[in-house]
N, C-alpha and C positions, 0 to 999 in steps of 0.2 A: 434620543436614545442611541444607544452604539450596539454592534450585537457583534458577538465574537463567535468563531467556530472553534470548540474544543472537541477536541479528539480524543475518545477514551476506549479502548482496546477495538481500534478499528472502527467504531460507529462517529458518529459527527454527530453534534448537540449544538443547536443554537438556543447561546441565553444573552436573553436581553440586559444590559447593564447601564440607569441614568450614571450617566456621567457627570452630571450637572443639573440644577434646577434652569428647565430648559422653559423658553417665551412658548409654551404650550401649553403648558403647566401653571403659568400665572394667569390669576382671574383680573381680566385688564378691561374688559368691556362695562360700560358705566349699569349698562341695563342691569346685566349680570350681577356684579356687582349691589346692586340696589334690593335687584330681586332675593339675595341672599340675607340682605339686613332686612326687610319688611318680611320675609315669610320664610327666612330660616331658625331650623330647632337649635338652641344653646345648648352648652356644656360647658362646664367652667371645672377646672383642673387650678389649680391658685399656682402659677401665675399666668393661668391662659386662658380664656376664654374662647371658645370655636363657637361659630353659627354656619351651619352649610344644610344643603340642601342635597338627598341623595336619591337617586331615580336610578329602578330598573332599567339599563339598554343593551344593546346585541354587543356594545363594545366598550371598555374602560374608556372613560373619559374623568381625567383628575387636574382640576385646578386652584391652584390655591389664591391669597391674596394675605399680608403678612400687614399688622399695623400696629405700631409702636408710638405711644403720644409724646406729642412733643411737650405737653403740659407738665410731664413729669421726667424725661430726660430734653432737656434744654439744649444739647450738646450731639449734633448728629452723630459725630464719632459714635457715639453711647447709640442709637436708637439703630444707625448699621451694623453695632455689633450684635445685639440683640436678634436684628432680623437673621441676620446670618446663621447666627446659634441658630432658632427659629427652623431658618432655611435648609440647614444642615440635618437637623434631627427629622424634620418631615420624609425629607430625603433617605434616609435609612428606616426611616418604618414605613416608607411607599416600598421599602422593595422587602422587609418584613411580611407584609399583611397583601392577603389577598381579595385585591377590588376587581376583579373579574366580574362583566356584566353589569356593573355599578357606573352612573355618571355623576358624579361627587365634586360640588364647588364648595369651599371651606375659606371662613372669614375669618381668620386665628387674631384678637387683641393680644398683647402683652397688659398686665392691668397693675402688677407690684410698680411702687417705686423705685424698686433700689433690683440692679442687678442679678440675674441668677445662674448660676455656672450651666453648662452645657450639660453634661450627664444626667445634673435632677431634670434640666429643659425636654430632653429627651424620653427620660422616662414617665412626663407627665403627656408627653405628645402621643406617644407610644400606647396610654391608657384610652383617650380621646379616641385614639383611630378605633382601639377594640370596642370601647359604646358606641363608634358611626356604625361602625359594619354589624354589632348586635341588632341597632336600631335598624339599619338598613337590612338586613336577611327578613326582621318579623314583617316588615310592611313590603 
């Protein structure tokens, strides 16, 4: 994260701003990882499916994990641009929505065959995060 000091009629405001999907932010550890596919809740948005896992803690903690089959785009090109899209839109609805006191690991598939522009990718991620944090506030 980067944090900038702006200045507005003499007081100073520090806002935090990701600058990038940062190796904090990626769910990399195998356990982790495992533990989100056997005992995380689904939601499926067409063409995404999310499974994560969301726990009350004292501090934001958010990692994701992006997976794009290779059964159906062949062609990495096609499966990093995806992620990217993907990666991008997460990236603007983490700083949308607020995960205050939530520690939220999130398993995002891609599941369509064929491509899907970044605005709809967005606004189907953007829906996803408002049913985690519905689901996560009731429990």
């Amino acid at each position: 994260m980067h944090v900038n000091d702006i200045g507005i009629g003499g007081f100073c405001k520090k806002i935090e701003i990701i600058v990038g999907f940062l190796h904090e932010h990626k769910l990399s550890h195998e356990q982790e990882f495992n533990a989100v596919l056997k005992g995380g809740t689904a939601i499926t948005s067409y063409p995404l499916r999310f499974l994560y896992i969301a726990e009350q803690a004292e501090s934001a903690n958010f990692q994701v994990a992006i997976s794009v089959p290779k059964k159906h785009f062949h062609n990495a090109v096609d499966r990093n641009l995806l992620k990217r899209r993907i990666r991008e839109g997460v990236r603007h609805s983490f700083q949308r929505n607020d995960f205050e006191n939530l520690s939220i690991q999130i398993l995002i598939v891609y599941c369509s065959k064929s491509k899907t522009e970044q605005a709809v990718l967005e606004q189907k991620i953007e829906s996803c995060f408002q049913k985690i944090l519905e689901h996560a506030k009731l429990h």
